[in-house]
C-alpha positions, 0 to 999 in steps of 0.5 A: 448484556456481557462483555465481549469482543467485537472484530473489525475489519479496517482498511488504512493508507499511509505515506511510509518513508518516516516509518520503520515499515508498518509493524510495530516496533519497539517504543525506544527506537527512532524510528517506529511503525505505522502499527505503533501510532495505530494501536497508540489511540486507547486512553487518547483524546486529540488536542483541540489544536490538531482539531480544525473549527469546523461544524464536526469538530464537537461530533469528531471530538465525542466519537474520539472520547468514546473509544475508550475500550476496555483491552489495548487494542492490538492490530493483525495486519494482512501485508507488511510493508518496509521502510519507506514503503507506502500503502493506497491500502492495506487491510487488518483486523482489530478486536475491541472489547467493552465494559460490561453493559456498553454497546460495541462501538460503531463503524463510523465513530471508530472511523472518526476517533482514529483518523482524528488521533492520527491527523498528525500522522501520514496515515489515514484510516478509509474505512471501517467494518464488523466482521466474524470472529472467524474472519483473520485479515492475513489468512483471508487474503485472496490477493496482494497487489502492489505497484512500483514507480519509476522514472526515467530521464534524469541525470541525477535524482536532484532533477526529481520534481520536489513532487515526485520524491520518496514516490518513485525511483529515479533510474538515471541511466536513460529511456525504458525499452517498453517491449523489452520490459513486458517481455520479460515481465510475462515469464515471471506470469504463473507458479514459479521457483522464485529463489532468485528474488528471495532475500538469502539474509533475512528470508525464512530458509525454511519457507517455500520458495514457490509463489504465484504470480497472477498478473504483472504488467509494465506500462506508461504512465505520467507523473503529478508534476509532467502532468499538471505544471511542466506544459504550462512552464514552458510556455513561458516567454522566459522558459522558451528564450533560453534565460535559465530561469528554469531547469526543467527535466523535459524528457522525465518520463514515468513507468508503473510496474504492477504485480498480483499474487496471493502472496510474496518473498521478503523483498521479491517485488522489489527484486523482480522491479530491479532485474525489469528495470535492467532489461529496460537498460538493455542490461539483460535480454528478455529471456534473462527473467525466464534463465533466473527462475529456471535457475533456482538460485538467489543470484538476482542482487539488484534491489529496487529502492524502497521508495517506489512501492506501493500496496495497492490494495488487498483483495478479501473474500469477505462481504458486509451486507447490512451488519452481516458478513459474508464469506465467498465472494472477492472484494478488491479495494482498489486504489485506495477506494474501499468497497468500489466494486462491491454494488456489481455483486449480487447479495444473498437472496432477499438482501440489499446492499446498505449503500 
């Protein structure tokens, strides 16, 4: 038996606002990537401190001291994300090479070694799959899906919900114009000039500014704390009779813009969120977004914060059916659930599905 390299298809989730973005940067800065504390496993056992006593303690800590590979182990990322931006779940690709005579490691224990090493870590590893040398985590993107929060009926971001911080942004400047905002977020549907939400500092000038845009959608939604805490505080005799005892921001109210493409400009979900939020605020009229495209000129400047985003998922062409891949059928992880839709498809002749 030779050694060779085994390529894994990995779909991870983290919470970006301690991180410089998810590539990896250099080892000195303050600051690192989510890359860094991906790729930092090789040589590691986790501290049976981090480890809870728990039945699969000795199973986790033997997968952990398994991953011993034989190369650094180097991650190619599908979507990159900024500072303090967080991921339900982003995809890449791995290739981890063996000694001579070992088995490549399976999907399970290399699951289990990277989510023990990285328990201290706001990132969480949700699945794990081998797929063809063929297979490249970024060029094999269908689709890139990414959702921005927003909430509105605050006077100051401290009236936030603890909750709800560094996952949403606090717009501050009264109610959304729901109607207003679906109008406008209907012109950006289709193939477009996009150089108004290009970043004319840190964007390539020579890539194309022509990207599709297959869905964007505005829409209601409600937050964790509105959800589950605020009916049952106000219906406290202390909260009702006016005492103070609580300072709930009882018109909070939250928005989810959701936008999918092949691909995006650097900063351009965040500066489409900017201009949709200001026709919201009857800052703009609808028609605004339609005047900025036909335009074709970097002249939208307002930037949504970082905070609010969110890549929902990465759809990829890519099946595994049983250790084998394949190629051609569209395989979206939603919502951080990898591999959800994947049982409505139906397998080449002959084969089942493994799960």
């Amino acid at each position: 038996m030779t050694s060779s390299k085994t390529r894994y298809l990995i779909f991870f989730q983290y919470f970006g606002t301690k991180y410089s973005g998810v590539m990896r940067a250099p080892p000195d800065q303050a600051m690192l990537g989510v890359q860094n504390h991906l790729e930092s496993l090789r040589g590691k056992v986790p501290s049976s401190s981090l480890l809870a006593p728990c039945a699969c303690w000795h199973a986790a800590r033997k997968a952990a001291e398994k991953l011993r590979p034989s190369a650094p182990i180097k991650f190619v990322i599908s979507s990159r994300t900024d500072s303090g931006v967080h991921a339900l779940c982003n995809a890449a690709h791995v290739d981890i090479e063996r000694a001579t005579g070992k088995m490549p490691f399976s999907e399970e224990v290399l699951r289990e070694a990277f989510n023990r090493h990285l328990k201290p870590e706001p990132i969480r590893i949700l699945g794990v799959r081998r797929v063809p040398s063929t297979f490249h985590a970024r060029y094999s993107a269908l689709s890139r899906t990414y959702v921005y929060r927003v909430a509105a009926g605050c006077s100051h971001p401290s009236e936030l919900p603890v909750f709800e911080r560094d996952l949403c942004w606090a717009t501050c400047r009264g109610h959304l114009s729901l109607s207003a905002m679906q109008e406008a977020a209907a012109s950006l549907v289709g193939t477009h000039d996009f150089s108004a939400f290009r970043s004319a500092s840190l964007e390539n000038p020579a890539r194309s500014p022509v990207r599709t845009l297959i869905r964007a959608e505005v829409r209601p939604t409600c937050g964790f704390f509105s959800h589950h805490c605020e009916d049952r505080f106000l219906s406290l005799p202390w909260a009702q009779s006016g005492l103070g005892v609580f300072h709930l921001p009882t018109g909070l109210k939250f928005w989810e813009l959701e936008f999918k493409g092949r691909s995006f400009l650097y900063k351009q979900v965040r500066r489409m969120v900017g201009v949709l939020v200001a026709v919201g605020q009857n800052r703009f009229e609808p028609h605004h977004v339609k005047r900025l495209l036909e335009a074709g000129e970097n002249t939208q400047n307002t930037v949504a914060p970082a905070a609010g985003l969110f890549l929902k998922n990465v759809e990829t062409d890519i099946l595994i059916v049983r250790g084998r891949a394949w190629t051609g059928l569209r395989i979206p992880a939603e919502n951080g659930l990898v591999f959800q839709q994947w049982h409505s498809l139906t397998p080449p002749t002959g084969v089942e599905l493994c799960w």
